[in-house]
C-alpha positions in Angstrom: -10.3 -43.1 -4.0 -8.4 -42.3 -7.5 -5.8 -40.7 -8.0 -7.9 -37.8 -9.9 -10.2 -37.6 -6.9 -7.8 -37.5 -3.9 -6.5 -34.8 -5.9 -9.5 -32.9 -6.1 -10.1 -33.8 -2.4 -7.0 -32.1 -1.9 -7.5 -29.3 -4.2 -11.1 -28.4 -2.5 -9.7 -28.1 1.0 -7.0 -25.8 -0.1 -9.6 -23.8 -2.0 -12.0 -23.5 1.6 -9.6 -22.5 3.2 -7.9 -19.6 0.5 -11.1 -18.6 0.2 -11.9 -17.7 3.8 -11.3 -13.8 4.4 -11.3 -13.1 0.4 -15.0 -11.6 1.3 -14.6 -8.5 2.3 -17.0 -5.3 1.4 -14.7 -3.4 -0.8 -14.0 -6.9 -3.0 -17.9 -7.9 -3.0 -18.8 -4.7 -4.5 -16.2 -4.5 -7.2 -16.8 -8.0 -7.8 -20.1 -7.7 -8.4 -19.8 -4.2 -10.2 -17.7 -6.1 -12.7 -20.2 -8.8 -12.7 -22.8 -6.6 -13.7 -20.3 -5.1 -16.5 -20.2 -8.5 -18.4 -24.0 -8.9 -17.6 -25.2 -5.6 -19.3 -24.1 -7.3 -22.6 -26.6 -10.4 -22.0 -29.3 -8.5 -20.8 -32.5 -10.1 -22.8 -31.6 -13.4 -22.4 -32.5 -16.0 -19.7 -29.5 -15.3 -17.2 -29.4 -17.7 -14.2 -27.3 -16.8 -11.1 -27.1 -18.6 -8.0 -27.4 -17.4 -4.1 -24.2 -17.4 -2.1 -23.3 -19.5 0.8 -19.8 -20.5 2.7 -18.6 -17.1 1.4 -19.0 -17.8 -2.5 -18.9 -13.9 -4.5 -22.5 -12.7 -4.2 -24.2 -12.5 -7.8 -27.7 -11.2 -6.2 -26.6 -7.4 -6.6 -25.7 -7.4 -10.2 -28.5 -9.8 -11.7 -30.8 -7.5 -9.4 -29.8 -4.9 -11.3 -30.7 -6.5 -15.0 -33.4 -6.1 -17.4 -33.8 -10.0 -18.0 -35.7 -12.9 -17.1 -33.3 -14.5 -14.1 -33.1 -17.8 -12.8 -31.8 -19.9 -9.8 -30.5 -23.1 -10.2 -32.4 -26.0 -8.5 -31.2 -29.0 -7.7 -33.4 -31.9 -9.1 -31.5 -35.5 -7.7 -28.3 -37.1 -7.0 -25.9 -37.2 -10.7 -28.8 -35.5 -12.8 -28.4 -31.8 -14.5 -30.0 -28.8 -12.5 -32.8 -27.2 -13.2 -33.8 -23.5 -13.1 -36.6 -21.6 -11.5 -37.7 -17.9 -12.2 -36.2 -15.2 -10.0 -36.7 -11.7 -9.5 -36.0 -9.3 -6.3 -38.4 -9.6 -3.5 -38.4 -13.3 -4.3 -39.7 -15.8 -1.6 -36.8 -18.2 -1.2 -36.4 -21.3 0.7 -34.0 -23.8 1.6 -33.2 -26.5 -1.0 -30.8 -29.0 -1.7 -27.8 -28.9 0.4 -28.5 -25.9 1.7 -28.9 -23.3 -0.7 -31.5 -21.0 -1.6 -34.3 -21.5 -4.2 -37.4 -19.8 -5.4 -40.6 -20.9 -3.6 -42.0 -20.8 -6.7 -41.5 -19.4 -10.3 -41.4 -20.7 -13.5 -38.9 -23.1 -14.9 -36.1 -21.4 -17.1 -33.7 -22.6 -19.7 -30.7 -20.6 -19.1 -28.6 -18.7 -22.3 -26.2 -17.6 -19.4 -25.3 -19.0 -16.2 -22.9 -17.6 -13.4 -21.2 -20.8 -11.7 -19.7 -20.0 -8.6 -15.8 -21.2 -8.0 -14.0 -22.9 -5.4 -10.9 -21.8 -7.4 -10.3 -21.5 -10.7 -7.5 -21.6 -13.7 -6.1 -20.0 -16.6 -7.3 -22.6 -18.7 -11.1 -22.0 -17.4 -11.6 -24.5 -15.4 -13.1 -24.4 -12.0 -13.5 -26.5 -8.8 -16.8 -27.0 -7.4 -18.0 -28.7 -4.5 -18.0 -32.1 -6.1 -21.4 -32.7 -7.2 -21.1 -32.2 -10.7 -23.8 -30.6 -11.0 -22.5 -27.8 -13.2 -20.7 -29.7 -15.4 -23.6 -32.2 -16.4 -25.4 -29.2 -16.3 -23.3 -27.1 -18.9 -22.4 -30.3 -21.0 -26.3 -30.9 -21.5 -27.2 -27.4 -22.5 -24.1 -26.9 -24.9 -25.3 -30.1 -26.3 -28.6 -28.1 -27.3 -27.1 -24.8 -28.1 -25.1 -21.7 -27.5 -24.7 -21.0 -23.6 -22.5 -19.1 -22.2 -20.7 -20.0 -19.1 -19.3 -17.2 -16.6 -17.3 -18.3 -13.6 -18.0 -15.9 -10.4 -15.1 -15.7 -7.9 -12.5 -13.7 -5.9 -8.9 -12.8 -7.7 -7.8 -15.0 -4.5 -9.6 -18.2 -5.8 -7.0 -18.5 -8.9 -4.6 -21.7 -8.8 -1.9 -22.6 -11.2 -3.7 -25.4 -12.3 -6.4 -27.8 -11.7 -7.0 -31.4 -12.2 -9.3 -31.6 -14.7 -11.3 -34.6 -16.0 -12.8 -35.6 -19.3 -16.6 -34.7 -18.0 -14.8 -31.0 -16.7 -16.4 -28.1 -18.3 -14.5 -25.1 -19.0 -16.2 -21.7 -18.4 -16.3 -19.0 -20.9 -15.1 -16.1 -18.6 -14.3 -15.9 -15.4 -15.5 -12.5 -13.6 -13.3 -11.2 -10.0 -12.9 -7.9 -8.4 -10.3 -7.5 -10.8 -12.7 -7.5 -13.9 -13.4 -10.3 -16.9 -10.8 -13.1 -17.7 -11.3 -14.5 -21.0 -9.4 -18.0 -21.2 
C-alpha cells in the first residue's frame, strides 16, 4: 500500500468512527432543511441525490421536497463513472451495488447537480469517500462535458483539517451541514 493510500486507510477509519452518533433527529432535520435551502436555487435541473446508509446525512427529505426531475446514482462496474436513474417519492427501490438503494426502474438521468455524501470533509472542498472512486470519475467525466455542480452532504462533525488529496480528487462546490452552506 502507498503512502497516499495507508493514509486514506487511515483517514476513513477515523471518519467511521467520528461519524457515529453525529445522526441525531435535531441534526438530520437541520441538515436537511439546509439541504433543501441550497436546492430551492436548482430546482429545474436534473438533481441526483443518493439514499443513506451507515449513518450518511439523509438527502431523501429535501430532494422530496423539489420541483425537479431527481436521480439516484447507480453503480454500473468496478473503476467506471456511475450512472443515474429517475427518482421520485413512492419509488420502488431495491438493493444495488454494495448495498445501497436504487430505483427499480426509471429512466436514465444526466445529472446538473449531484449531492455526494462525505466521510469527512475539508476547507479546501475535498471529501473522503468510501474508496471506490466512484464520485470522482464520476464528477471529472461530467465536468469534462459541462457545468455541474457538486454539493457535498454531511454533519458539521465530518470536517477535518485536511485531507490527503490525489491528482484524480475532485473538489465539491459546496459543502451543505446542519450548520448551513460552505462555499470553499
Amino acid at each position: 500500500m502507498t503512502g497516499v493510500a495507508a493514509a486514506k486507510t487511515a483517514q476513513r477509519q477515523a471518519a467511521l468512527e467520528q461519524r457515529q452518533g453525529l445522526n441525531t433527529p435535531a441534526r438530520v432535520a437541520a441538515a436537511g432543511e439546509a439541504l433543501y435551502q441550497v436546492l430551492r436555487g436548482y430546482q429545474g435541473k436534473v438533481i441526483s441525490g443518493y439514499m443513506p446508509m451507515r449513518g450518511e446525512a439523509d438527502p431523501v427529505p429535501a430532494l422530496s421536497r423539489l420541483d425537479a426531475s431527481i436521480c439516484m446514482p447507480v453503480v454500473l462496474g468496478k473503476a467506471r463513472p456511475l450512472g443515474f436513474r429517475g427518482w421520485h417519492p413512492g419509488a420502488v427501490m431495491i438493493a444495488g451495488a454494495f448495498g445501497a438503494l436504487i430505483p427499480a426502474e426509471g429512466p436514465d438521468l444526466v445529472p446538473e447537480v449531484l449531492v455526494v455524501p462525505l466521510l469527512a470533509y475539508d476547507g479546501r472542498g475535498y471529501r473522503l469517500g468510501y474508496g471506490g472512486g466512484f464520485y470522482d470519475r464520476t464528477l471529472q467525466q461530467l465536468r469534462a462535458a459541462g457545468p455541474v455542480v457538486a454539493i457535498g452532504f454531511a454533519f458539521q462533525g465530518q470536517a477535518v483539517d485536511a485531507l490527503t488529496v490525489e491528482a484524480t480528487d475532485q473538489p465539491m462546490d459546496v459543502i451543505v451541514t446542519e450548520a448551513g452552506a460552505i462555499r470553499p
